[in-house]
KOLZA-928954 format. One record per residue (C-alpha): y, z, x. Coordinates in steps of 0.05 Angstrom, whole numbers, plus 32768, in hexadecimal, padded with zeros to 4 digits. Layout:
residues N
YZX
...
end
This chain:
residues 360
809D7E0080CA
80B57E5480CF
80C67E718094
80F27EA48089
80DB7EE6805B
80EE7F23804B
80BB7F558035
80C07F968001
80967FC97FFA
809580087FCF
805580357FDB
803C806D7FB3
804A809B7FDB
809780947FCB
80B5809B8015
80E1805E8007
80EC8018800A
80D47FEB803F
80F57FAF804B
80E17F80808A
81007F39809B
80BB7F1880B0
80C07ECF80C8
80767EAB80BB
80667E6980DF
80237E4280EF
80047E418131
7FBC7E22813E
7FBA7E1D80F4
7FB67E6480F9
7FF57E9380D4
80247EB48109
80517EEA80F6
808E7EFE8119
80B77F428101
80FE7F34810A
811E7F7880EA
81047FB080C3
81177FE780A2
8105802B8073
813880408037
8125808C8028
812A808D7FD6
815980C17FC7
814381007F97
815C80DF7F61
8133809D7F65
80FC80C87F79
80FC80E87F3E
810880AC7F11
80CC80987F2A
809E80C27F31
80AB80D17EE2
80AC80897ECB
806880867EB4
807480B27E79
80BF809D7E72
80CB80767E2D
80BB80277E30
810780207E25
811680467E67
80E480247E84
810B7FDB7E7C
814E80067E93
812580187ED8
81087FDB7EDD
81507FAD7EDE
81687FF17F08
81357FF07F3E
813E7FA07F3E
818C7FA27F48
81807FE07F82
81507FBB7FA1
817F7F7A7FAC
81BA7FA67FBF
818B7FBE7FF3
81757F76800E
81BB7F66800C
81CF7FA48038
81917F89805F
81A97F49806C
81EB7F59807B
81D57F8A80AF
819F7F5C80D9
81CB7F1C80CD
81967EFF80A4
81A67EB78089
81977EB48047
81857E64804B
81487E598034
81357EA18031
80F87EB48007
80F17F047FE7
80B37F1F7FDE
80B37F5B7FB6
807E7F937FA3
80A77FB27F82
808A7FF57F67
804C800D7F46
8057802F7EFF
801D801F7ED7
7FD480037EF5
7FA37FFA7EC1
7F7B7FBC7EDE
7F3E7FD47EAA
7F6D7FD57E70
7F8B7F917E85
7FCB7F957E9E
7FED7FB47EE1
803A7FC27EE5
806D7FC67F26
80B87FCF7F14
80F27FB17F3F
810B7F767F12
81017F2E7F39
813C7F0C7F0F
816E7F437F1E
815A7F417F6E
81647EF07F70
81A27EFA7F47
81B97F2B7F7B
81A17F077FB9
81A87EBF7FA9
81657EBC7FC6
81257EA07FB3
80F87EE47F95
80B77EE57F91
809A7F287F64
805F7F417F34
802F7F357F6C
7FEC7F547F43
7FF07F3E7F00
7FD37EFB7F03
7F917F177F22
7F907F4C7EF4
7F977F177EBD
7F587EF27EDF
7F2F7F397EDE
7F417F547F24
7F557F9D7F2E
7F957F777F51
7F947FA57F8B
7F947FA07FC0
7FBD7F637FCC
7FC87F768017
7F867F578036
7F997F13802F
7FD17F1E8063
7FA07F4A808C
7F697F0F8091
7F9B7EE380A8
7FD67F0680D5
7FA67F3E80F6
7F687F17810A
7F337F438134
7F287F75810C
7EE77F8B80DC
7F117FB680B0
7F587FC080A0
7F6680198089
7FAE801C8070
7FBA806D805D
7FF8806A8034
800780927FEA
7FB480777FE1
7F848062801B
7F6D801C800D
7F3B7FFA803F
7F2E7FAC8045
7EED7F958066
7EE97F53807D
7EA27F338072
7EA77EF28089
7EDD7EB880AA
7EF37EB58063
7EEB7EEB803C
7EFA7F388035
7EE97F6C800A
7F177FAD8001
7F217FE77FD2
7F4780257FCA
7F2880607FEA
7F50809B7FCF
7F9580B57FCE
7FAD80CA800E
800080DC8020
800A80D87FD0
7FE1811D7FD0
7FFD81318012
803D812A8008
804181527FC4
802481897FE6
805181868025
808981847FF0
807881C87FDB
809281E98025
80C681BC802E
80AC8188804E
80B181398042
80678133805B
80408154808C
8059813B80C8
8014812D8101
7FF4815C80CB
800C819A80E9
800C81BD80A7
7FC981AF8098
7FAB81C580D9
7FC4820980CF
7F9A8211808B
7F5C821B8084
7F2381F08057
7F1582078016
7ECE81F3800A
7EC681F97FC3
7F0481C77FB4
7EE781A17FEA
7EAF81967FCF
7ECC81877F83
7EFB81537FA0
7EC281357FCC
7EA081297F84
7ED581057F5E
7EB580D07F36
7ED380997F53
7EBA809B7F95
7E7580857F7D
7E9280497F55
7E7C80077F7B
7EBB7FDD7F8F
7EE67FB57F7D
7F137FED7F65
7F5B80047F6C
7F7B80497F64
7FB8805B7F30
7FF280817F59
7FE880B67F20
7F9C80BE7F3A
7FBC80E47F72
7FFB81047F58
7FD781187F16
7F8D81207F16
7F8081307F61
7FBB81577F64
7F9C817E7F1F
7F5D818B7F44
7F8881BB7F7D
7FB381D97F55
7F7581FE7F3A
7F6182177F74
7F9A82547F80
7FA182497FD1
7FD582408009
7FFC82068008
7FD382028058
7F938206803B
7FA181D68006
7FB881A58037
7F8081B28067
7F4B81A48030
7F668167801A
7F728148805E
7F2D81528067
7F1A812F802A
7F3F80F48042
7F1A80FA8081
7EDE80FB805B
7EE580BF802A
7F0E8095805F
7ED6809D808E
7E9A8098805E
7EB080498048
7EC4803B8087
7E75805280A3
7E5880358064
7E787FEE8076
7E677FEA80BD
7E547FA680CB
7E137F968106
7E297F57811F
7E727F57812A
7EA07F958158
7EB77FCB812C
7F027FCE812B
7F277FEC80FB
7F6F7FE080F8
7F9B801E80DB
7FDA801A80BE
8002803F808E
802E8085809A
7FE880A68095
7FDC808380DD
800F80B380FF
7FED80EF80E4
7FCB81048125
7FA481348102
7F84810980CB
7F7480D580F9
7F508107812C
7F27812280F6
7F1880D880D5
7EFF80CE811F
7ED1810B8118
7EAD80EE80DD
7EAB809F80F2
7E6880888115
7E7680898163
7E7F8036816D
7EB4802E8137
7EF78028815C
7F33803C8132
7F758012814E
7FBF80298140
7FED7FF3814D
80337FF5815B
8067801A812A
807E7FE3810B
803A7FCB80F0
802C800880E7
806D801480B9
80737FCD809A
80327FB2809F
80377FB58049
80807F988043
806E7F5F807F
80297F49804E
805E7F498010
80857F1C8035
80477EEE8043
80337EEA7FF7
80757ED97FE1
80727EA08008
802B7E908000
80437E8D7FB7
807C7E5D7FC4
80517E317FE3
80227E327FA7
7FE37E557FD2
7FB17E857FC3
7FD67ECC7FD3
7F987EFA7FB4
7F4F7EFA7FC6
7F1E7EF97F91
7EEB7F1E7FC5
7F1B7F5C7FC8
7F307F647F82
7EED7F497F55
7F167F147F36
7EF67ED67F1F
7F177EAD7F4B
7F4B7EAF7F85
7F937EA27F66
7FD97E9C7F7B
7FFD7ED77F5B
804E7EE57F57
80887ED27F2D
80BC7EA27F4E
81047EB47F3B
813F7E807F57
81777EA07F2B
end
């Protein structure tokens, strides 16, 4: 049996939309992936804008954005599907949709993009609120991506996406995995790049022509939660707010800045990644993420890593869609009523099968 997916992803980091027509069949009772199209849809200033404000917009805009960023996101598919010659038969959305609100201590966790406007839209089987029900069982309901690493990327010991946060997933048995959130990564970089008219700091050119600022170094480097034990998940504001609070003190080049805190990635990327090292098994770490084409960061990661980890950059389009192709694979792991979230990543009290079906 293949089935046919489409995959949505909207990251932190607020680059776009990624959308990727992902067809998922079994093979040696193993899941097989094939990528059939893909695609990135820049978000224009104004959605930009909308978004990155929305946290502290009023509960009534909130509902407006929400049914807004539903219907954009199905004229998208639609434009999608019309493009590739997708056949809607049979077709099953999985959508992220996109992170407002994550409060996983407080309860509850919050991505926009309404699922009954995008089936209304689409005539296609939507699949969305991927976190809550893990939240809802105690889980910090992130990250949800390790289930689809486990299963469609076999051979490696740990899984480093570098998107608007670093997350890492460990995998500590046939079974099981463990992951967290490591810090924010492009969220930080990109704000920053922003100020000298840049989108983001393309192979990290910027930030090799600054210089390290040891004193912020050093302050970022002692954030609180890096000494929290996992599981635990980042907020987008943790980046765009708090980290980004802890720079602007610091009255330095926009190159210093951005040479200080790509070392701080460096640092905290490399320090889990060390820290997890497993005796028995090779150490490969699979990378993934826009933060995998910044030359730079990865050479200095590479610096701090002990010498037999191997870091592995696949391919651009894992590389690019890796998130959207694992959104695809929930959706349809919730369709077919199976777990889609790992109780060993997120410190639930169980594994569960999370997402909202809409057939509108």
């Amino acid at each position: 049996m293949r089935y046919n997916t489409i995959g949505i992803m909207s990251g932190s980091s607020l680059d776009g939309i990624d959308i990727a027509n992902v067809e998922f069949y079994h093979e040696d009772k193993e899941w097989k992936y094939v990528i059939i199209d893909a695609d990135c849809i820049p978000y224009n200033k104004a959605w930009e804008n909308t978004l990155r404000r929305l946290p502290t917009a009023s509960a009534f805009e909130y509902q407006v954005v929400h049914h807004a960023f539903g219907k954009y996101i199905g004229d998208l598919v639609n434009e999608f599907i019309d493009q590739y010659k997708i056949s809607k038969k049979e077709l099953i959305i999985g959508s992220h949709g996109h992170t407002v609100f994550h409060e996983p201590e407080k309860g509850f966790t919050s991505q926009i993009g309404c699922g009954a406007t995008i089936s209304a839209i689409t005539n296609c089987t939507t699949v969305t609120d991927l976190r809550a029900g893990d939240v809802a069982l105690g889980g910090q309901g992130a990250p949800i991506v390790p289930i689809g690493e486990h299963s469609l990327w076999p051979g490696y010991s740990m899984y480093l996406n570098i998107g608007g946060i670093a997350n890492l997933s460990v995998r500590i048995s046939k079974k099981e995995s463990i992951a967290f959130d490591i810090c924010a990564a492009n969220s930080v970089l990109n704000i920053m790049a922003n100020k000298v008219d840049q989108p983001f700091d393309k192979d990290g050119l910027i930030a090799s022509s600054g210089t390290i600022d040891n004193n912020l170094l050093e302050e970022l480097n002692k954030v609180t939660y890096y000494q929290q034990p996992y599981p635990k998940s980042l907020n987008n504001s943790f980046g765009t707010d708090y980290i980004m609070g802890i720079i602007n003190q610091y009255k330095i080049s926009t190159e210093d800045a951005l040479r200080t805190y790509t070392e701080h990635i460096a640092v905290q990327i490399a320090k889990c990644i060390n820290e997890h090292q497993q005796v028995s098994i090779p150490n490969k770490v699979l990378i993934t993420g826009g933060g995998a084409m910044n030359t730079y960061l990865i050479a200095l990661i590479k610096q701090y890593i002990n010498k037999d980890i191997v870091l592995e950059i696949p391919g651009k389009s894992v590389i690019n869609y890796k998130e959207a192709i694992v959104m695809g694979y929930i959706g349809l792991l919730r369709v077919l009523n199976k777990t889609n979230v790992l109780s060993t990543v997120t410190g639930a009290k169980r594994n569960s099968i999370n997402g909202c079906i809409w057939n509108v």
